[in-house]
C-alpha positions in Angstrom: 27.6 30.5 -1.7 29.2 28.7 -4.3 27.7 27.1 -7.0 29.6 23.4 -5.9 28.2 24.4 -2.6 24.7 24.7 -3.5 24.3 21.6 -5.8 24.0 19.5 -2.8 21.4 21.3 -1.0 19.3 21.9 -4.7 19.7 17.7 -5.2 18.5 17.5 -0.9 16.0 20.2 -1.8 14.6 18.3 -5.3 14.7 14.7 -3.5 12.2 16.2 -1.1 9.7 17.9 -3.9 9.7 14.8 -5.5 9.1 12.8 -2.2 6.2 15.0 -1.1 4.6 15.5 -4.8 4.0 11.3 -4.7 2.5 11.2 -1.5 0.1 14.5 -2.2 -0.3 13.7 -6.1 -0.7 9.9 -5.3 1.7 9.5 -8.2 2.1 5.9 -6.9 -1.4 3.8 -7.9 -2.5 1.5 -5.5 -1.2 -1.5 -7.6 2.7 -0.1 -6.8 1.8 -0.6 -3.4 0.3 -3.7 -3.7 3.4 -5.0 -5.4 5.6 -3.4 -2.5 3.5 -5.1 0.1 3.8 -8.0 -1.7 7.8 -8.2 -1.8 7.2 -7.0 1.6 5.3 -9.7 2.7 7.7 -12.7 0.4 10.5 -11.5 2.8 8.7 -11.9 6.1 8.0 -8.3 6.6 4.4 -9.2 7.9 3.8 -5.9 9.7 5.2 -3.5 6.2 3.0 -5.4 4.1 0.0 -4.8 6.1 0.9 -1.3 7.2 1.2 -1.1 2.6 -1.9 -3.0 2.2 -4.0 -1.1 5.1 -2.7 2.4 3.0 -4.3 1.2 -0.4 -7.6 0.4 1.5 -7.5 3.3 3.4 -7.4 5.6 0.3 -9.5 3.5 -2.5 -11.7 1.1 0.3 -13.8 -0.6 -2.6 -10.1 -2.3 -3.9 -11.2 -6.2 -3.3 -7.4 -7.2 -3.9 -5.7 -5.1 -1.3 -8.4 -6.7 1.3 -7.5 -10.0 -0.5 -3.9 -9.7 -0.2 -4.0 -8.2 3.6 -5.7 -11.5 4.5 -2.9 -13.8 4.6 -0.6 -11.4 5.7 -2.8 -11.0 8.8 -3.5 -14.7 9.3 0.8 -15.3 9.3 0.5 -12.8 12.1 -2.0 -15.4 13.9 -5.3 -12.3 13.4 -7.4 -14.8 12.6 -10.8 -12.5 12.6 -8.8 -10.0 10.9 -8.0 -12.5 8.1 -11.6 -13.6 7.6 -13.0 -9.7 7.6 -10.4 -9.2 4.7 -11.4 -12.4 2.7 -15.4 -11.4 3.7 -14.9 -7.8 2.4 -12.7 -9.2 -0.4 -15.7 -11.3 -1.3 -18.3 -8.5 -1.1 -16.8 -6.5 -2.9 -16.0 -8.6 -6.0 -19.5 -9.9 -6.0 -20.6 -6.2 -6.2 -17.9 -5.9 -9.2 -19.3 -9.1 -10.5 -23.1 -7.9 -9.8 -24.1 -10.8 -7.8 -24.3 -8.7 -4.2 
């Protein structure tokens, strides 16, 4: 194979890497994907936000903002009780932070 004929497949090959490394190396933090969610959410893209904001919990569950932030995304859906668990968590665990819980 040619060298012009392999550069696309090493560019196809490195996009991958690079793809998989941030999702095993957690290279984004879990404020990137609150920001995403949040853009997410500002364009009406109820169900991306939540599926972003539901990923931060489910890999750092003690994050009082992600549960904050899921919250009105959820009550825009019309999940009421799913709103108020997310601002009751929210709440518990920023009184924990705060040392009043």
């Amino acid at each position: 194979m040619t060298p012009r004929r392999l550069l696309p497949w090493l560019l196809v090959l490195f996009v991958v890497v690079a793809r998989l490394s941030t999702d095993i190396h957690g290279m984004q933090t879990a404020g990137d994907f609150l920001s995403i969610a949040k853009a997410k959410e500002d364009k009406g893209d109820l169900n991306g936000a939540i599926a972003d904001l539901s990923r931060v919990i489910a890999s750092k569950p003690d994050y009082a903002e992600a549960y904050y932030n899921r919250g009105p995304a959820r009550q825009a859906k019309g999940d009421r009780e799913g709103a108020t668990a997310d601002f009751a968590k929210s709440a518990e665990l920023t009184g924990k932070a705060l040392g009043t819980r």
